[in-house]
N, C-alpha and C positions, 0 to 999 in steps of 0.2 A: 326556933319557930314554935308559936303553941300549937298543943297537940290537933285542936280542929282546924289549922289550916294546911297540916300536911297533906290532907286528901287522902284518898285512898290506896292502898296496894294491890295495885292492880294490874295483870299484863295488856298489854296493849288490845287485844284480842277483847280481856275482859272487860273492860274501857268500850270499847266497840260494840258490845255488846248491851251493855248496862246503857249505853247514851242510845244505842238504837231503840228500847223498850221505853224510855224516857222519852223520845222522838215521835213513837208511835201512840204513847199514853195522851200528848200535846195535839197529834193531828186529830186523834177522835173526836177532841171536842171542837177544835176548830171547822174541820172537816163536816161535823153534820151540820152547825151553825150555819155554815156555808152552801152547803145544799138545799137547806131549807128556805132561806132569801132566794137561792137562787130560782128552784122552782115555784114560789111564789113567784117571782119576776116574772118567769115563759108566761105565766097566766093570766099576766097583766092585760096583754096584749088582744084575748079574747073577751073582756069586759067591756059592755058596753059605753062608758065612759070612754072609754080609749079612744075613740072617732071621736068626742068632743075637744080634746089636747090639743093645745095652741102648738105652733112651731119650737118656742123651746122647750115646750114639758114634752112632746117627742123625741127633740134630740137629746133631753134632761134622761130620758128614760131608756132610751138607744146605749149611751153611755155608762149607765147605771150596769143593764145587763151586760154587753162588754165587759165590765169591771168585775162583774157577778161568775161571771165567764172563767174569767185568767184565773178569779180567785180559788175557784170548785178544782180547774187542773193542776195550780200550781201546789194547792191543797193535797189532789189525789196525787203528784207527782210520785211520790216516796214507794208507789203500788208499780211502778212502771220501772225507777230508777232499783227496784228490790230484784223484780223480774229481771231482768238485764243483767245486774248483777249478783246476784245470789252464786253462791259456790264456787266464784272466781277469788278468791282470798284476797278483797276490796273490802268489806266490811269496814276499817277507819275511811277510805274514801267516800265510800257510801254514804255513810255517816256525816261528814261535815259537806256531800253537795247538798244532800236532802235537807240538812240545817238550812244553809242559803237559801235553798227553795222556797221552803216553809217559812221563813221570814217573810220570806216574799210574797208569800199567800194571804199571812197576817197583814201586811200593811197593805195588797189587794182589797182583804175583807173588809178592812177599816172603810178605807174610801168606798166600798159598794156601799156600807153599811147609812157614809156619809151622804153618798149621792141620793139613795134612796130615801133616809131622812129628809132630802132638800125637797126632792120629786113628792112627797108626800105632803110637806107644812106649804111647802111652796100652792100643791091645790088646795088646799084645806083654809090657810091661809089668803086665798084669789092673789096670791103672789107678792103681799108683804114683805119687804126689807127685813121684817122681824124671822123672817123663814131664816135666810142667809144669818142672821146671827146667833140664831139656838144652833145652826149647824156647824157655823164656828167653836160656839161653847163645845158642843159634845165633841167635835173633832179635837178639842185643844185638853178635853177630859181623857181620849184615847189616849194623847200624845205623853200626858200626863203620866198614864195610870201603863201603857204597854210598852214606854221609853224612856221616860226622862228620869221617871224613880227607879227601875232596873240600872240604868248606865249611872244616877248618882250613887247606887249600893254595889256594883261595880270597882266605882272609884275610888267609893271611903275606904275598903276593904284592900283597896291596893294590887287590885285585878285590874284592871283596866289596861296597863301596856306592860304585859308581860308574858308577849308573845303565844297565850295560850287562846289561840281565836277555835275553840272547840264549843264555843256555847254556854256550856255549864260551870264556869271560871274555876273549875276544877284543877288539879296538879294530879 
Protein backbone atom coordinates (compact mmCIF):
# COMPACT_ATOMS: atom_id res chain seq x y z
CA UNK A 1 0.00 0.00 0.00
CA UNK A 2 1.53 3.66 -0.75
CA UNK A 3 2.94 5.38 1.89
CA UNK A 4 -0.21 8.15 1.97
CA UNK A 5 -2.76 5.87 2.25
CA UNK A 6 -1.63 3.98 5.26
CA UNK A 7 -3.04 6.83 7.51
CA UNK A 8 -1.67 7.53 10.50
CA UNK A 9 -0.19 5.94 13.73
CA UNK A 10 -2.27 6.48 16.01
CA UNK A 11 -3.87 5.00 19.23
CA UNK A 12 -7.24 4.78 19.44
CA UNK A 13 -7.39 7.53 22.06
CA UNK A 14 -5.24 9.70 19.67
CA UNK A 15 -7.57 9.01 16.87
CA UNK A 16 -10.29 10.30 19.21
CA UNK A 17 -8.90 13.05 19.92
CA UNK A 18 -7.42 14.44 16.70
CA UNK A 19 -11.24 13.77 14.87
CA UNK A 20 -12.71 15.47 18.03
CA UNK A 21 -10.52 18.89 17.32
CA UNK A 22 -11.33 18.33 13.61
CA UNK A 23 -15.09 17.93 14.66
CA UNK A 24 -15.03 20.98 16.63
CA UNK A 25 -12.86 23.05 13.96
CA UNK A 26 -16.07 22.01 11.30
CA UNK A 27 -19.07 23.09 13.84
CA UNK A 28 -17.49 26.75 14.22
CA UNK A 29 -18.18 27.47 11.10
CA UNK A 30 -21.09 25.83 10.59
CA UNK A 31 -22.41 26.67 13.87
CA UNK A 32 -22.16 30.66 13.62
CA UNK A 33 -23.56 30.36 10.04
CA UNK A 34 -26.31 28.85 11.70
CA UNK A 35 -26.95 31.29 14.28
CA UNK A 36 -26.76 34.00 12.34
CA UNK A 37 -29.97 32.88 9.64
CA UNK A 38 -31.22 31.90 12.57
CA UNK A 39 -31.63 35.09 14.60
CA UNK A 40 -32.29 36.97 11.66
CA UNK A 41 -35.34 34.55 11.12
CA UNK A 42 -36.84 35.44 15.15
CA UNK A 43 -36.78 39.08 13.64
CA UNK A 44 -38.70 38.42 10.95
CA UNK A 45 -41.55 38.19 12.52
CA UNK A 46 -41.41 41.68 14.13
CA UNK A 47 -41.24 43.58 10.74
CA UNK A 48 -43.70 45.11 9.50
CA UNK A 49 -44.30 43.44 6.40
CA UNK A 50 -44.85 40.28 8.27
CA UNK A 51 -48.85 41.27 8.80
CA UNK A 52 -48.87 41.65 4.87
CA UNK A 53 -47.75 37.52 4.23
CA UNK A 54 -50.30 35.73 2.41
CA UNK A 55 -51.14 32.02 4.07
CA UNK A 56 -48.28 30.30 2.41
CA UNK A 57 -45.33 32.92 2.92
CA UNK A 58 -46.47 32.35 6.69
CA UNK A 59 -46.54 28.87 6.81
CA UNK A 60 -43.31 29.30 4.09
CA UNK A 61 -41.77 31.12 7.06
CA UNK A 62 -43.27 28.89 10.08
CA UNK A 63 -41.11 26.21 8.49
CA UNK A 64 -38.16 27.93 7.57
CA UNK A 65 -37.58 28.78 11.35
CA UNK A 66 -38.47 25.17 12.48
CA UNK A 67 -35.79 24.07 10.15
CA UNK A 68 -33.53 27.19 11.44
CA UNK A 69 -34.44 25.63 14.78
CA UNK A 70 -33.20 21.85 14.71
CA UNK A 71 -30.41 23.14 12.71
CA UNK A 72 -28.86 25.81 15.60
CA UNK A 73 -29.45 22.56 18.20
CA UNK A 74 -28.35 19.93 16.16
CA UNK A 75 -25.32 22.19 15.50
CA UNK A 76 -24.87 23.00 19.25
CA UNK A 77 -25.42 19.35 20.02
CA UNK A 78 -21.52 18.26 20.27
CA UNK A 79 -21.61 21.20 23.68
CA UNK A 80 -24.30 18.93 25.41
CA UNK A 81 -23.23 15.51 24.05
CA UNK A 82 -19.22 16.75 25.46
CA UNK A 83 -20.85 17.67 28.87
CA UNK A 84 -22.45 14.45 29.42
CA UNK A 85 -19.78 12.80 28.47
CA UNK A 86 -16.51 14.18 29.04
CA UNK A 87 -14.29 12.06 31.60
CA UNK A 88 -16.34 8.80 31.18
CA UNK A 89 -13.57 7.25 28.67
CA UNK A 90 -16.29 7.62 25.57
CA UNK A 91 -14.31 9.97 23.62
CA UNK A 92 -14.32 7.33 20.23
CA UNK A 93 -18.10 7.29 21.02
CA UNK A 94 -18.44 10.78 21.46
CA UNK A 95 -16.93 11.26 18.48
CA UNK A 96 -18.79 9.29 15.86
CA UNK A 97 -22.47 10.42 17.65
CA UNK A 98 -21.51 13.94 17.38
CA UNK A 99 -20.30 13.16 13.66
CA UNK A 100 -24.11 11.88 12.90
CA UNK A 101 -25.29 14.73 14.46
CA UNK A 102 -23.51 17.29 12.91
CA UNK A 103 -24.37 15.79 9.51
CA UNK A 104 -27.40 16.27 10.52
CA UNK A 105 -27.20 19.84 11.34
CA UNK A 106 -25.45 20.45 7.73
CA UNK A 107 -28.09 18.98 5.83
CA UNK A 108 -30.77 20.98 8.45
CA UNK A 109 -28.75 24.23 7.48
CA UNK A 110 -29.07 23.43 3.83
CA UNK A 111 -32.85 23.16 3.68
CA UNK A 112 -33.10 26.39 6.25
CA UNK A 113 -30.82 28.03 4.06
CA UNK A 114 -33.19 26.61 1.04
CA UNK A 115 -36.48 27.46 2.52
CA UNK A 116 -35.40 30.76 3.41
CA UNK A 117 -34.11 31.50 -0.21
CA UNK A 118 -37.71 30.36 -1.43
CA UNK A 119 -39.52 32.71 1.49
CA UNK A 120 -37.26 35.57 0.11
CA UNK A 121 -37.32 35.40 -4.18
CA UNK A 122 -40.84 33.92 -3.65
CA UNK A 123 -41.75 37.96 -2.07
CA UNK A 124 -39.36 39.56 -4.14
CA UNK A 125 -40.41 37.85 -6.95
CA UNK A 126 -44.72 38.29 -6.11
CA UNK A 127 -44.35 34.59 -6.34
CA UNK A 128 -42.94 33.43 -9.60
CA UNK A 129 -42.30 29.88 -10.62
CA UNK A 130 -38.92 31.37 -11.33
CA UNK A 131 -38.47 31.61 -7.40
CA UNK A 132 -38.97 27.53 -7.04
CA UNK A 133 -36.33 27.07 -9.64
CA UNK A 134 -33.17 29.29 -8.60
CA UNK A 135 -34.08 27.36 -5.31
CA UNK A 136 -33.81 24.11 -7.05
CA UNK A 137 -30.39 25.34 -8.72
CA UNK A 138 -28.77 26.35 -5.51
CA UNK A 139 -30.26 23.27 -3.61
CA UNK A 140 -28.91 20.97 -6.47
CA UNK A 141 -25.45 23.27 -6.11
CA UNK A 142 -25.35 22.14 -2.23
CA UNK A 143 -26.07 18.82 -3.09
CA UNK A 144 -23.38 19.02 -5.55
CA UNK A 145 -20.65 20.80 -3.70
CA UNK A 146 -21.58 19.06 0.29
CA UNK A 147 -22.32 15.35 -1.25
CA UNK A 148 -21.98 14.15 -4.25
CA UNK A 149 -18.10 15.28 -4.89
CA UNK A 150 -17.18 14.17 -1.16
CA UNK A 151 -18.89 10.49 -1.60
CA UNK A 152 -17.39 10.48 -5.53
CA UNK A 153 -13.52 11.25 -3.94
CA UNK A 154 -14.78 8.81 -1.37
CA UNK A 155 -15.01 6.18 -3.99
CA UNK A 156 -12.33 6.80 -6.46
CA UNK A 157 -10.01 6.58 -3.49
CA UNK A 158 -11.45 3.19 -2.49
CA UNK A 159 -12.92 4.31 0.90
CA UNK A 160 -16.11 4.11 0.34
CA UNK A 161 -17.03 0.36 1.88
CA UNK A 162 -14.37 -0.41 3.94
CA UNK A 163 -16.14 -0.55 6.93
CA UNK A 164 -14.30 2.75 8.25
CA UNK A 165 -17.76 4.77 8.96
CA UNK A 166 -15.53 7.32 11.29
CA UNK A 167 -15.87 10.36 8.76
CA UNK A 168 -12.43 11.18 7.89
CA UNK A 169 -11.93 7.81 5.63
CA UNK A 170 -9.01 7.53 7.50
CA UNK A 171 -7.24 3.89 8.61
Amino acid sequence: MPEDRRGRHETPNERADRRWTELLQEVRVAQTGAQILFGFLLSVVFMPRFATLDTFERGLYVVTVVLGALATGALIAPVAYHRLLAGRRLKPQLVDATARVVTLGVVLLALTVGSALLMLLHLATGGSPFAWLIVAVVMAWFALWWLLLPWLLLHRNGNGSNGDDHGDGER
